[in-house]
C-alpha positions in Angstrom: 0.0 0.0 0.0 1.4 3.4 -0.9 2.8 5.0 2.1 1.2 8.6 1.6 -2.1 6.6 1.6 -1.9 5.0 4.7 -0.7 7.9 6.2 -3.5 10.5 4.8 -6.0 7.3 6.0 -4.4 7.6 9.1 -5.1 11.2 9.4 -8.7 11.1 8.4 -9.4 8.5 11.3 -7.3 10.6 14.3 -9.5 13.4 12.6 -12.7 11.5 12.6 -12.8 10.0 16.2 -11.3 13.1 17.7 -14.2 15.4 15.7 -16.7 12.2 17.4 -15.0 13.5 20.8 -15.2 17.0 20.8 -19.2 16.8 18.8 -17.4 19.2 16.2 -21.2 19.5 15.2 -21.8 22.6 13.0 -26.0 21.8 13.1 -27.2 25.7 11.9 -24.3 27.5 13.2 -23.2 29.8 10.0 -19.7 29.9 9.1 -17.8 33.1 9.1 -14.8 34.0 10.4 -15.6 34.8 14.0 -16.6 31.1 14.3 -13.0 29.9 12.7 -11.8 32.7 15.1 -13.1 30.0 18.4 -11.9 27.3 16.9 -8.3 29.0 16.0 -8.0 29.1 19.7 -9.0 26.1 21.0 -6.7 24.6 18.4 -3.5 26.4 19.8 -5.0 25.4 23.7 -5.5 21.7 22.6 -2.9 19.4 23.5 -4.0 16.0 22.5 -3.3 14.7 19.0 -7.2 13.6 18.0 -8.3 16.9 19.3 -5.5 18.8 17.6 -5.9 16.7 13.8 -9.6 17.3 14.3 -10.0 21.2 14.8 -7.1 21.5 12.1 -9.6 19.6 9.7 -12.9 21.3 10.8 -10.9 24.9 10.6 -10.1 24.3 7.2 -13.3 22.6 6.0 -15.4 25.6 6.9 -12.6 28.1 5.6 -13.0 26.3 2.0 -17.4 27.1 2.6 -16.4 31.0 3.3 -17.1 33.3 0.2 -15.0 36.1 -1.1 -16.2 38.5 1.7 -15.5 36.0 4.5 -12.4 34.8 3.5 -10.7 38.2 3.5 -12.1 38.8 7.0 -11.0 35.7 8.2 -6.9 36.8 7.0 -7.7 40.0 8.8 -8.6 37.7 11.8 -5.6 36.0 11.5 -3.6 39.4 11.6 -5.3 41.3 14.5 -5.7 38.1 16.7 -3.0 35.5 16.2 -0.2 38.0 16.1 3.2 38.3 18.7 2.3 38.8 22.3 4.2 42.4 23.0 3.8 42.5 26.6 5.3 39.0 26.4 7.8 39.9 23.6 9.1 43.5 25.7 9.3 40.7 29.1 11.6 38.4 27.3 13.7 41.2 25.6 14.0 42.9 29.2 15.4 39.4 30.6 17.7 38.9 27.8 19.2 42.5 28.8 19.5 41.4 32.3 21.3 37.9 31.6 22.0 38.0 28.1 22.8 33.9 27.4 21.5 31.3 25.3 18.5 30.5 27.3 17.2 33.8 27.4 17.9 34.2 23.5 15.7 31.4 22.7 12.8 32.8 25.3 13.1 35.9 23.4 13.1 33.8 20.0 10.1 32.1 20.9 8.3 35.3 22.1 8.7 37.5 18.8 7.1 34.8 17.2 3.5 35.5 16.0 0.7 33.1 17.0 -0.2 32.8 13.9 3.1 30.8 12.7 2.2 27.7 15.4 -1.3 28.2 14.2 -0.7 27.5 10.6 1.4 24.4 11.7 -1.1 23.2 13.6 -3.4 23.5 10.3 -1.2 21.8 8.7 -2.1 18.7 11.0 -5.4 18.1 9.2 -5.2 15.9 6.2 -4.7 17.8 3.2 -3.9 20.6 5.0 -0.8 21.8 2.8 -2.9 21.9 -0.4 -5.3 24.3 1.6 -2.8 26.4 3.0 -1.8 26.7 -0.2 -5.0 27.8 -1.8 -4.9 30.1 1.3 -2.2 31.9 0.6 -3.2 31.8 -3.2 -6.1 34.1 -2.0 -3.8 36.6 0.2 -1.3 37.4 -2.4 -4.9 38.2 -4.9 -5.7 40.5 -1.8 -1.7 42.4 -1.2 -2.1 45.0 -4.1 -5.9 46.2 -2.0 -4.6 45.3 1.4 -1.3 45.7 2.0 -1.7 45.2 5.9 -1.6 41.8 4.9 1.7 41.6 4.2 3.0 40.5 7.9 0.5 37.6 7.2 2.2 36.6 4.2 5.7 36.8 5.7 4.7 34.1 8.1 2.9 31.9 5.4 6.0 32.6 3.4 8.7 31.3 6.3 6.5 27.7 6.8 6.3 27.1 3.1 9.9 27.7 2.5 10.4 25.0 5.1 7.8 22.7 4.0 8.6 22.9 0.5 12.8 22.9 0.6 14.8 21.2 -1.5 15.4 17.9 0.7 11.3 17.2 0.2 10.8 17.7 -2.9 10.4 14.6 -5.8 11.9 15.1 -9.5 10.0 13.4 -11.8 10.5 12.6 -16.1 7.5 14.2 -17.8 6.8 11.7 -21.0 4.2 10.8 -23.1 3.5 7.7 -20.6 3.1 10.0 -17.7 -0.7 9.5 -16.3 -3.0 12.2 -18.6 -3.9 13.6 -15.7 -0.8 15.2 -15.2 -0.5 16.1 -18.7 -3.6 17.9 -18.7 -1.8 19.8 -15.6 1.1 21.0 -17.8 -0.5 21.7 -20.9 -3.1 24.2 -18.9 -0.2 25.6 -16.1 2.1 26.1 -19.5 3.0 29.6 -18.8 5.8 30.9 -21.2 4.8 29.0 -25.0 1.7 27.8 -24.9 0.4 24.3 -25.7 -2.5 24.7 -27.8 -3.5 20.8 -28.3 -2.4 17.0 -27.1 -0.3 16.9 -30.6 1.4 20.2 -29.6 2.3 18.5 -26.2 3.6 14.9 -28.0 6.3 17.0 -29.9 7.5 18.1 -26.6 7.8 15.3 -24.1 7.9 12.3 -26.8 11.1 12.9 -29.0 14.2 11.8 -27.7 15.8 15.0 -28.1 13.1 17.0 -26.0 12.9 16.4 -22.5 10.6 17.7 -19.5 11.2 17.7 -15.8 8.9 18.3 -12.8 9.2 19.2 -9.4 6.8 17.3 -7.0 6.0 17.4 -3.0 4.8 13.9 -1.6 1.8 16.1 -0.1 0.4 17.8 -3.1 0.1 14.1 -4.8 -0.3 14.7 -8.9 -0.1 18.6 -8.8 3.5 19.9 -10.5 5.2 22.6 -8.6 7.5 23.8 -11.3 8.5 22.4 -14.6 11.2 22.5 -17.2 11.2 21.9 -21.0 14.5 21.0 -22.8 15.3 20.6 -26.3 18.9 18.6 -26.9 20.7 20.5 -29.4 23.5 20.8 -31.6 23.7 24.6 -31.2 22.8 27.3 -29.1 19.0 28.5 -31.1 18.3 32.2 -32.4 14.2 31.8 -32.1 12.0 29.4 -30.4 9.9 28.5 -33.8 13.5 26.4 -34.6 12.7 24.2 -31.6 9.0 24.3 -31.3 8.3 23.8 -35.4 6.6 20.7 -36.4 8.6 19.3 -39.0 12.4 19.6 -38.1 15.3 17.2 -37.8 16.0 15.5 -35.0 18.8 15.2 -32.8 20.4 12.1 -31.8 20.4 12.6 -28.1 24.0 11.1 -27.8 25.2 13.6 -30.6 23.7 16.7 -29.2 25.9 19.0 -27.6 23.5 21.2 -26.0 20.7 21.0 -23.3 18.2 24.4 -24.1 16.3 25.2 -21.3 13.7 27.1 -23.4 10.2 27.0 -20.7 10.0 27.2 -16.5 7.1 27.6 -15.5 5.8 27.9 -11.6 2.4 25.7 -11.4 1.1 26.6 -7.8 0.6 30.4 -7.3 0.0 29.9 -3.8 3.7 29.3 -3.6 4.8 32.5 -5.7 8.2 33.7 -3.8 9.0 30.0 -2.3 12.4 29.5 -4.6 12.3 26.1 -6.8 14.1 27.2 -10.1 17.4 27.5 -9.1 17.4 23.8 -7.8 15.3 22.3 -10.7 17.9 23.7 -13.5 20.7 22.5 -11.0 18.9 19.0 -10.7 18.8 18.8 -14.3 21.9 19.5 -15.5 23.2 17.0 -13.5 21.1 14.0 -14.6 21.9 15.3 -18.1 25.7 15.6 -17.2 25.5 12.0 -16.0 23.1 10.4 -18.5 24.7 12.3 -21.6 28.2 13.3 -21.0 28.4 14.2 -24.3 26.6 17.7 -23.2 29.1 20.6 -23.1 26.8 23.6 -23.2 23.6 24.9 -21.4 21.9 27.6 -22.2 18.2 29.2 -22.3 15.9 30.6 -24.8 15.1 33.0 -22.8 11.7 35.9 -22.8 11.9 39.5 -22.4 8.6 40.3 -20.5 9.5 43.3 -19.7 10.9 45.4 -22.4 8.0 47.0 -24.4 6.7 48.1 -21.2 10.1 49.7 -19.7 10.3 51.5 -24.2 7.1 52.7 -23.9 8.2 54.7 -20.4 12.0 55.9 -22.0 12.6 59.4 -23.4 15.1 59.1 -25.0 15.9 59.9 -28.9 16.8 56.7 -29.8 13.7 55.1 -27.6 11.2 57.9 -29.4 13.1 56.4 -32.7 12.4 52.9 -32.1 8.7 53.8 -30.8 7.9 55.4 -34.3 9.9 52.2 -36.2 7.6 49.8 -34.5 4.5 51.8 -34.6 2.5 50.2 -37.3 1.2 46.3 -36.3 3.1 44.9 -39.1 6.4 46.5 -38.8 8.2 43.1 -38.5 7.0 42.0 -42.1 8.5 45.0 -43.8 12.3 44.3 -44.5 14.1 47.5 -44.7 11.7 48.5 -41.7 12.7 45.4 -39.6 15.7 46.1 -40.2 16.4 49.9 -38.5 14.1 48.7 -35.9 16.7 45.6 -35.3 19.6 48.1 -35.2 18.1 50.9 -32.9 16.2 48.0 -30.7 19.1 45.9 -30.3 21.2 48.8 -28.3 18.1 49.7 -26.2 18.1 45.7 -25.4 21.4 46.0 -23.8 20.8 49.2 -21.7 17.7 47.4 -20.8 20.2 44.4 -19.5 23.2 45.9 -18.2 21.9 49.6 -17.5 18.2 49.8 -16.1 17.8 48.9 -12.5 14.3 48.7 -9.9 13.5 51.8 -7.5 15.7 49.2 -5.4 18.4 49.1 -7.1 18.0 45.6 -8.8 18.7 44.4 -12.2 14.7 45.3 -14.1 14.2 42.1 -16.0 12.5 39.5 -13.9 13.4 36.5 -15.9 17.3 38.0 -15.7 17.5 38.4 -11.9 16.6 34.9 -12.0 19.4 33.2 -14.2 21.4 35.7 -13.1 21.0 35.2 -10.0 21.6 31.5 -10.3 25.2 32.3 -12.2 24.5 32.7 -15.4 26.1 35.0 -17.9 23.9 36.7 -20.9 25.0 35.3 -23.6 23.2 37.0 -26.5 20.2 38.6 -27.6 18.1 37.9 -30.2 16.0 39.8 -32.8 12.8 38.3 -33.5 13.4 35.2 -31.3 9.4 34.8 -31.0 7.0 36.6 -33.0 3.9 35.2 -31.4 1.8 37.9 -30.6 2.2 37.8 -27.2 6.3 38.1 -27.6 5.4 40.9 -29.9 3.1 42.7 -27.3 5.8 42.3 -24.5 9.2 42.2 -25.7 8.6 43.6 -29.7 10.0 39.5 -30.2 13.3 40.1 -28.4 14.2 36.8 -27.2 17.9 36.1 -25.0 20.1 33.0 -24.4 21.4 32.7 -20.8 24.6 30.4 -20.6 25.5 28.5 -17.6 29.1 27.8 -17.7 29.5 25.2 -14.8 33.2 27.0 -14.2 32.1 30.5 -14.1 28.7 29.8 -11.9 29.7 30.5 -8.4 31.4 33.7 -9.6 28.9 35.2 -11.5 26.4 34.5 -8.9 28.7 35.9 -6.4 29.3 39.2 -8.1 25.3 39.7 -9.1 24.3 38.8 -5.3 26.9 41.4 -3.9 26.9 44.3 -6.4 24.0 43.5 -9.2 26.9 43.4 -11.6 25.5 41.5 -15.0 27.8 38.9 -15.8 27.2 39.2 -20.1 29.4 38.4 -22.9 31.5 40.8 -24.6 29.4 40.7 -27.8 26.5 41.8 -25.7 28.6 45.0 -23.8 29.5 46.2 -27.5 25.9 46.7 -28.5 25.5 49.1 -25.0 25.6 52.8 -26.9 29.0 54.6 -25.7 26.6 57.5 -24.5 24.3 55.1 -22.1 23.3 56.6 -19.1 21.4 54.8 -16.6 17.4 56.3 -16.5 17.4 58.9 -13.8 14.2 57.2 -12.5 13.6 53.7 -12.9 10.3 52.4 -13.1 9.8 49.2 -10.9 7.9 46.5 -12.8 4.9 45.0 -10.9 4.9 41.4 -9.7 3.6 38.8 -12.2 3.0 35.3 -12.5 6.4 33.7 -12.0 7.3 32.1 -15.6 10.8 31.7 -16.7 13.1 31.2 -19.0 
């Protein structure tokens, strides 16, 4: 018998004879967050396991009846009532003072922490908890942009999940054309970066030899992908993405290829937007590929440019109003001598865009380049009319880049971007920065998205 089964059937009967115990009877009581409120607090008071397992499970039954309305009050619950205990907090910091050792450091350790934290462990108790505090906190980040008082709620949902979901849990599973369709179905529709239109465009992407997809799983989630990779084997680092994604092309030998393209990430469960998976899928990867087919000497992405149109449209600059009036007309691509002063003009804005623009914060503006970056990669090239989808079109006027991870040169590019934000990039890519480049005297900071990379 599976393990996870027994276990979650274990669960389900603490939960059931310890609900029988405590007549957990909801008869015409209406759920609202008051009522989850009670229960909250006679979940951190309870000290038996039944008990525990079973107000976990009742907590989080009636949270998934709650509306819109409800919901949100119930997170504003959990803010204004399950917070830290400051007359507790201001005793232990007060004792620390007085005998500052390591007893007293964890008494004042355990006292900054909220309620709230133990709470949501607790939660976790019930069976099938994770999933819901998933969906949970799925709900809160929808609610940040209107209610940013939420944010202290988040930071403890987002401390628990980094636990519960590090690397050491996590399950990397092959993504083929035997996989069960139900998990298909889950990557065609969570597909974030090229989309997957039909079952035939999913065959040409799991079933050749020489294209290859990886997901991360958690044993508690079951069938549901946390992040996934697609990889076409190669011969070559590619220009555009139509050369790997076209229907009728050669294919590649995988013990010939010499290149492992990383050309789609994309982040499944938006409940666990922030929780950091990418880095140790690509790692993961590389190293089965590195073991299985030694013949690989080069990694790389194909790479999008989300946000480029968006930081053009906000630059004032000649050579930006330039490239605005070159790609003004919807068909601008198709016209050859047009496409190609557009190329020129667009190409040296790309590399101010990479090397030059930076966040209100001071961080590197591209979200997909903070993250290879930030794993050690160097930017290795950009590419004119990598995608013309429309979508590419619409966000990046079909700029596409390739990221390289050179296993030598990792550690020190990661190094160097985590201590100064310097971009590690090619020398082909610093010669296309203008000589006059000055970084924008107010940087715009892009809003938070959906998490999708390359």
């Amino acid at each position: 018998m599976d393990r996870s089964l027994f276990f979650a059937d274990l669960l389900n009967t603490i939960a059931d004879r310890g609900r029988m115990m405590l007549n957990l009877v909801r008869g015409d009581e209406p759920v609202s967050a008051d009522s989850l409120a009670r229960l909250c607090t006679r979940l951190l008071s309870s000290q038996g396991e039944a008990s525990g397992v079973a107000y976990a499970r009742e907590i989080l039954e009636r949270w998934r009846t709650l509306d819109a309305d409800g919901r949100l009050a119930f997170l504003h619950v959990l803010r204004d009532r399950f917070g830290t205990d400051h007359g507790r907090l201001a005793d232990a910091v007060d004792a620390y003072r007085d005998a500052p050792d390591d007893h007293t450091a964890l008494a004042l350790h355990d006292a900054a922490e909220p309620a709230r934290q133990e709470l949501l462990r607790r939660l976790n108790l019930a069976p099938g908890g994770i999933e819901t505090l998933v969906r949970m906190r799925e709900d809160l980040l929808a609610r940040l942009t209107t209610s940013p008082d939420l944010a202290i709620v988040d930071a403890d949902f987002t401390h628990l999940l980094s636990s519960w979901f590090n690397r050491g849990f996590l399950v990397l599973r092959r993504i083929d054309w035997s996989t069960p369709a139900n998990i298909l179905e889950k990557i065609i529709r969570y597909e974030a970066v090229h989309a997957i239109h039909t079952w035939d465009d999913l065959r040409r992407r799991i079933e050749p030899d020489d294209r290859l997809c990886y997901a991360f799983f958690h044993p508690q989630l079951g069938d549901e992908p946390l992040i996934f990779v697609e990889v076409a084997l190669t011969r070559a680092m590619p220009l555009t993405i139509a050369e790997l994604l076209a229907d009728e092309r050669p294919p590649v030998q995988p013990r010939q290829a010499t290149t492992a393209v990383f050309y789609s990430i994309s982040n499944c469960q938006e409940g666990l937007r922030g929780i950091s998976f990418g880095n140790f899928l690509i790692k993961q990867v590389v190293e089965d590929l590195r073991r299985d087919l030694p013949g690989l000497t080069d990694f790389v992405t194909l790479s999008p440019v989300p946000g480029f149109a968006r930081w053009l449209a906000e630059q004032a600059s000649p050579s930006a109003a330039e490239a605005q009036n070159l790609i003004a007309n919807e068909g601008w691509h198709a016209d050859a001598a047009q496409r190609d002063r557009a190329g020129e003009v667009l190409l040296a804005l790309a590399a101010q865009y990479f090397l030059e623009a930076r966040t209100t914060s001071g961080k590197v503006i591209d979200s997909v380049a903070r993250f290879h970056l930030g794993n050690g990669a160097r930017l290795e090239r950009i590419n004119l009319f990598g995608d013309l989808s429309p979508r590419a079109l619409r966000q990046a006027h079909g700029l596409m880049v390739n990221y390289r991870y050179k296993l030598d040169d990792i550690e020190k590019n990661h190094e160097l971007f985590a201590a100064k934000n310097d971009v590690a990039a090619a020398p082909t890519v610093r010669r296309l920065l203008p000589k006059a480049a000055v970084r924008p005297a107010a940087p715009q900071l892009l809003p938070p998205g959906r998490s999708a990379q390359p």
